[in-house]
N, C-alpha and C positions, 0 to 999 in steps of 0.2 A: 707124505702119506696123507690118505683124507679119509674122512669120515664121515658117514650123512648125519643129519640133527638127527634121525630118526634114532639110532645109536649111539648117539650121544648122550642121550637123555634116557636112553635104558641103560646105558651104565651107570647115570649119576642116579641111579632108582627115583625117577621121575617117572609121569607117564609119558607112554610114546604119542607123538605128536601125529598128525594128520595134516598133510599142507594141503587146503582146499582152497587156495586160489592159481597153483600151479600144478598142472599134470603130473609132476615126478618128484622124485625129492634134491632137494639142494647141495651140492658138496661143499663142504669146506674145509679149509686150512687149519691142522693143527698148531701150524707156527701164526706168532704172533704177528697182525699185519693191519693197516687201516682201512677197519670194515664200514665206518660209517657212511662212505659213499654208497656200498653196496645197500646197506643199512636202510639206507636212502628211498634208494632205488626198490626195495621188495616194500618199505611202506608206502613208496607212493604207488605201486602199482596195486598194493591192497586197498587204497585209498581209491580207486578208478576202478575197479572193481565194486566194490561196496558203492559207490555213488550209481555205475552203471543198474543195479542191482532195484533197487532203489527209484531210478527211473522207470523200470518195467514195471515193478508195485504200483506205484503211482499212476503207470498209463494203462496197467488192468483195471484198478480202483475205477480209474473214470470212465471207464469203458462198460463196467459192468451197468447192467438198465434190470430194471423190476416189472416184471409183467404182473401186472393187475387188473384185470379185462372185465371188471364190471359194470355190467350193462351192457355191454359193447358185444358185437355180431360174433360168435365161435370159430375161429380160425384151427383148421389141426395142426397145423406149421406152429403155432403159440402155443396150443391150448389141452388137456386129455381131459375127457369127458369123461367123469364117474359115474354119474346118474344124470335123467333125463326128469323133467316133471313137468305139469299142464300149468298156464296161468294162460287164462282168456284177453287178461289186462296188457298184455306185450305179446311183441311177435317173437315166432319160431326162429330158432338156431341164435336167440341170446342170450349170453351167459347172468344165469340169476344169480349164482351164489360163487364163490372163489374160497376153494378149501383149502390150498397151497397156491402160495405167490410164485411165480416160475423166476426164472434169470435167463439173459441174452450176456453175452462176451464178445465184445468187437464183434457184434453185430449176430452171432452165432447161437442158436437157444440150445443151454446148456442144461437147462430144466424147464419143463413143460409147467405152467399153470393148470392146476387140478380144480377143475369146472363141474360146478352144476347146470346143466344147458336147458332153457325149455321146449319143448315139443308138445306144439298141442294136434290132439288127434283130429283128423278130419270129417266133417259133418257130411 
């Protein structure tokens, strides 16, 4: 006869478990038998799991870039323009001021840099 851990452990008034590195839940043997291979086998594949896991952190981490556009020409692919203001002493459509830093992800902007752009009127 078998049993899943998941009812195993409500009978023994434990909490019920949640297996989050396998799709389904486990059966096993009430009779007594040698599980340490098995044993084995779910921790190392929790263990490649968790390493996999782990690798993706790490390659979004380096992945992620800070957009910080000042000075630099107003791109709208980069950049959202909150206000506009005159300054004679630079040219038109450069970002003077940077209210929020934006983010790229593997290469993708995930949040826009919140700019102050200048525009000066024309004489």
């Amino acid at each position: 006869m078998t049993t899943s851990i998941v009812e195993n452990y409500q009978k023994s008034n434990k909490l019920p478990i949640k297996n989050m590195f396998f799709g389904k839940k486990k059966e096993i043997k009430n009779e007594p038998e040698d599980t340490s291979s098995k044993d084995l086998a779910i921790v190392t594949q929790m263990n490649q799991e968790f390493a996999k896991s782990l690798d993706l952190k790490e390659t979004l981490q380096n992945s992620l870039e800070v957009i910080n556009p000042i000075n630099e020409k107003f791109d709208p692919n980069l950049h959202q323009a909150i206000k506009t203001i005159e300054n004679d002493k630079k040219d038109d459509n450069t970002v003077e001021e940077v209210l929020q830093k934006g983010y790229k992800l593997v290469g993708r902007v995930i949040k826009p840099a919140l700019v102050v752009v200048i525009k000066n009127k024309l004489t």
